[in-house]
N, C-alpha and C positions, 0 to 999 in steps of 0.2 A: 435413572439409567435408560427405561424406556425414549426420554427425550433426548436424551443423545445418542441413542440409534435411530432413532428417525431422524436428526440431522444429518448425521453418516451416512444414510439411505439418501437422502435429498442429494446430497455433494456428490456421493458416489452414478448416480442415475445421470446427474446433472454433466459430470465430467465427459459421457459417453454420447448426449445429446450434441453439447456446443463444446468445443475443442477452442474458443476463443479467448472470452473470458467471462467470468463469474462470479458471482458475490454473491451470497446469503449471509440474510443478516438476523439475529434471533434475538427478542427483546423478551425480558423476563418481566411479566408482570408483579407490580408491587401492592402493597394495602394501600388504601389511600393517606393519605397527610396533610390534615388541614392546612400545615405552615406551608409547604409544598404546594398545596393547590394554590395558592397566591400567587407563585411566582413561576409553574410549570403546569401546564394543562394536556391532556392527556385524551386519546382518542380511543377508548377498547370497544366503540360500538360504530366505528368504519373500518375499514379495505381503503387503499392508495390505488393508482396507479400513475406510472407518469414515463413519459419515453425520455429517452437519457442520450446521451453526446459524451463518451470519456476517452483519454489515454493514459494507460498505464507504462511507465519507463523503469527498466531497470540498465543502469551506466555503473561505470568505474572509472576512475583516474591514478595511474602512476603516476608518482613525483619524487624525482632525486632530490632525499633529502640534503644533501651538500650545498647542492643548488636549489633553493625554493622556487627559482623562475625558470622550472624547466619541470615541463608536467606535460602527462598523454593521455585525451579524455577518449574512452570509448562508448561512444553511443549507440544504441538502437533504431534503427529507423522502422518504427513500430506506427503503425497510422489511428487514427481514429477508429472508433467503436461506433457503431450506432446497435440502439436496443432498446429492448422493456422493461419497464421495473413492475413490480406490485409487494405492496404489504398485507399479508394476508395470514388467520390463524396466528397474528404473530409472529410469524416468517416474512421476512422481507427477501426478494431473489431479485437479480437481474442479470440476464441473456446478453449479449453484446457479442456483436459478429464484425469484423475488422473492414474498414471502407477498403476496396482494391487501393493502391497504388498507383499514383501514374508512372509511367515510362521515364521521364525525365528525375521523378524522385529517386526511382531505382538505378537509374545513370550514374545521380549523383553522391548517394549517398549509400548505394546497396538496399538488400532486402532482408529483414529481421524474420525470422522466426520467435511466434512468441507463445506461451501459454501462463495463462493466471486465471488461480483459483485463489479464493479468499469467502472465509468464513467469518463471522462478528457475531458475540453475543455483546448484549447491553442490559446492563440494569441502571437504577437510580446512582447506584453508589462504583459501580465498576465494569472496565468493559475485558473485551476479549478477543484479537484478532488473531485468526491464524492462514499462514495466506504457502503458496507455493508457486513458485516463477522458473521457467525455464525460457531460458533467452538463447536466442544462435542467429551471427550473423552480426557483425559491430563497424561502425567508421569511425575513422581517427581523428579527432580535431589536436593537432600540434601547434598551439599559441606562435611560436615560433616561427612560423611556415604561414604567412597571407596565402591561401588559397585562391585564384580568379574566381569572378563569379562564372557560374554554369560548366564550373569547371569540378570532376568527380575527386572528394576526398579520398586518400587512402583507404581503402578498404580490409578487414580480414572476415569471411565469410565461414571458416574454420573456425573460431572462437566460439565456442559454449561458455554457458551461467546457468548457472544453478542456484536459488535463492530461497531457504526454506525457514520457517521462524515461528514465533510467538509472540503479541507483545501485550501486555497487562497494563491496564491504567486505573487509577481509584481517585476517585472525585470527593475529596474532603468535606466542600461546601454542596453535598446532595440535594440539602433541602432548597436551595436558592439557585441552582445551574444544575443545566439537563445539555450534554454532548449529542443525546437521540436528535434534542430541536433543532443543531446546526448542522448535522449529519445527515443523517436519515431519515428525519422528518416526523420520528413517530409519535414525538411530542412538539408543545408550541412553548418557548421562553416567553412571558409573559413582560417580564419588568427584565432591566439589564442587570449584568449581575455577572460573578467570575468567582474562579475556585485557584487553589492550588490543586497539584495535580500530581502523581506519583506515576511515573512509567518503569515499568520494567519489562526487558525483552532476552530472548534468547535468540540465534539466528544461526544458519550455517552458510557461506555463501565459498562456492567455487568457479572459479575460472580455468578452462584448457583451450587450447588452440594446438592444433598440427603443427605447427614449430613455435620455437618461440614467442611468446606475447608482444615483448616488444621488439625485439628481432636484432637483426645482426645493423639495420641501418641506424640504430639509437645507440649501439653500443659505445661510442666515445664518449655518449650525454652519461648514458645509464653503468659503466661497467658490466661486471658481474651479474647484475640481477638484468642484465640485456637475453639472459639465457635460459632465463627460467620461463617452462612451458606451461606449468600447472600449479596454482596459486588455491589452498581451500584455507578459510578462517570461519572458528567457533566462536561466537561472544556471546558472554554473557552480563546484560549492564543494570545501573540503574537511571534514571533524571528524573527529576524533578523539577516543577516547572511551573505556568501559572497558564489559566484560561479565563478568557472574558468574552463575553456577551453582549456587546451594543443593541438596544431595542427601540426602536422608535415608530411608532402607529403598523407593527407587524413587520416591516422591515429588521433587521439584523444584520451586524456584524460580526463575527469570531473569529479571534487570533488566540493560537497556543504556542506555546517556545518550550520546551523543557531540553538540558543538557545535562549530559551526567556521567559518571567514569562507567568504563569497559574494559573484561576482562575478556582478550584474544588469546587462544590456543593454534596458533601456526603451522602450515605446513606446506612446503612447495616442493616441486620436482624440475630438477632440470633438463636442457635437450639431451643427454649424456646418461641421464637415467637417475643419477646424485640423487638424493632428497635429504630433508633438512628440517626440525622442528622445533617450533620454539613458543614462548610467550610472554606477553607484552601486557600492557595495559595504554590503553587508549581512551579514546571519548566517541560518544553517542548522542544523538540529536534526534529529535520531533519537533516537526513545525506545520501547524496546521493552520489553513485562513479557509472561512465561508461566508457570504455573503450571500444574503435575497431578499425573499418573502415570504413569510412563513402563515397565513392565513387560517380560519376554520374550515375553508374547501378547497383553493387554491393557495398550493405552495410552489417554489421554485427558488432557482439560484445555482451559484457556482462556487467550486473548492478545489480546494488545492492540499493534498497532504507529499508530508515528504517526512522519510524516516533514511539514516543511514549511518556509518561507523568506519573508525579510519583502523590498518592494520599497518606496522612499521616490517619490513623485512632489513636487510642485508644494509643495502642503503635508499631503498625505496618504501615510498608510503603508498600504501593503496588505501583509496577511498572508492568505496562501494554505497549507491545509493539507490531507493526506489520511489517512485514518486506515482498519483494518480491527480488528473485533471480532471473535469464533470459539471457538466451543465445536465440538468434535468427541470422538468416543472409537470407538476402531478396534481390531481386534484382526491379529496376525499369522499368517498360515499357510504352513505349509510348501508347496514351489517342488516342483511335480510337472508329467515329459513335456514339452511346448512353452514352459511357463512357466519355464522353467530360464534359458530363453535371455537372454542379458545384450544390452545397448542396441546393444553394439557390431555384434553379429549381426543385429539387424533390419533395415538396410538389404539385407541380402544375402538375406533371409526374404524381405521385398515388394517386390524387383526392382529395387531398388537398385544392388545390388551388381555386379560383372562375374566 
């Protein structure tokens, strides 16, 4: 219990510092495992640090299902992060404050509002993300419509997101693949090597906008669900899926796929007040790629995760997704004096403890 009040103390301190975005990552220490140590090596007597390069996106896409080739992608125009990482006591944290904007991005494409926090615990055998996204601020890409270049997308500046969730993974083959090594760094894959993989997530994601989402100029594409102002879906899924590990002299490659059924609880509102609720079942997806360098002092590299889920209405599918991009390269240092202290002890370090 103790330990996850001081995570909750971290998050909560952390939200009030940077209003950007954030990540803490909390890795549970294991026994050791001979079979394990062959093929995962593990670092409990250094600290990280390494500065880091991300964007995190959260989009959605209408599509009239009558027509599959008539679909309305709404994007973010969310910029670059620059920021610090460190892995310390076991806690892994990173600060990321958003590069300004030029003038001419903002022309074109509008300006996002954005907030993400995300928290990850990891062990050997399963991990844990729980993350919270508030998005404001979307441009329209309509496949339909060649846009000129330098010329401003449709914008709605009025549309809120809401993106809150959980998502659970278990790594079958524990003893031979480690997620930490392509992720986070807090272990090194040794030999290549891949698992099947079990995800399960919960989410809630909503959409509103001051008048209709997709408005009254789509209504001859979209009918009826041309009208609807406010869109929230609950899912609850599972996939399943597989992960591999390319390794060759510390270098590395990872690709994960998992897809799997989803249960949606429904509900939208329309301009008129109406509302409407239903459920569905649908499909969920996880796709994760990393590549770099994963060294005894110098690591580094870039990833790409993406998670999201379709929701069917009236005659419209919505697809909601979120996705992080990440360049970081960090180096390891040996654990000297106060910094030795493992997670377990710092409750009892800042007053915690009895």
């Amino acid at each position: 219990m103790k330990f996850f009040i001081l995570i909750l103390s971290v998050c909560s301190c952390i939200q009030l510092i940077a209003q950007e975005d954030v990540e803490v990552t909390a890795a549970v220490t294991n026994k050791y495992d001979s079979v394990r140590s062959i093929y995962i090596k593990s670092y409990p007597d250094h600290f990280f640090l390494w500065p880091v390069l991300k964007q995190r996106r959260l989009d959605f896409e209408m599509e009239d299902l009558p027509d599959r080739r008539r679909s309305l992608t709404y994007k973010s125009n969310k910029p670059y992060a620059l920021g610090l990482g460190m892995y310390l006591f076991e806690i892994g944290l990173e600060l990321t404050f958003a590069v300004p904007l030029d003038e001419r991005s903002k022309e074109i494409y509008g300006e996002s509002d954005a907030r993400d926090i995300q928290l990850n615990i990891f062990t050997k055998k399963w991990g844990l993300d729980l993350y919270q996204q508030k998005y404001s601020g979307f441009y329209i890409e309509d496949p339909a419509v060649k846009v000129p270049a330098n010329t401003p997308y449709p914008q709605r500046p009025d549309i809120d997101t809401r993106n809150v969730g959980l998502i659970g993974n278990y790594i079958f083959n524990n003893k031979k693949f480690s997620f930490r090594s392509a992720y986070n760094y807090a272990e090194r894959q040794l030999r290549s090597a891949g698992s099947f993989v079990l995800f399960t997530s919960i989410s809630g994601f909503k959409a509103r906008g001051d008048s209709a989402i997709i408005g009254d100029v789509y209504s001859a594409d979209f009918g009826i669900d041309s009208k609807i102002r406010e869109i929230k879906s609950t899912t609850f899924s599972i996939a399943p899926g597989y992960t591999y590990s390319l390794i060759h002299k510390g270098f590395f490659v990872n690709a994960t796929l998992a897809v799997g059924p989803a249960h949606n609880w429904l509900s939208y509102e329309a301009e008129d007040g109406s509302t409407k609720n239903d459920i569905e079942f649908t499909a969920f997806f996880v796709a994760r790629i990393s590549l770099g360098f994963n060294g005894d002092h110098f690591f580094g590299g870039l990833s790409f995760v993406s998670q999201g889920s379709t929701a069917k209405f009236e005659s419209v599918q919505l697809s909601s997704s979120s996705g992080t991009f990440k360049i970081l390269f960090g180096y390891r240092f040996r654990e000297v004096g106060f910094l030795k202290k493992r997670i377990v002890d710092l409750p009892k370090a800042i007053g915690l403890g009895g």
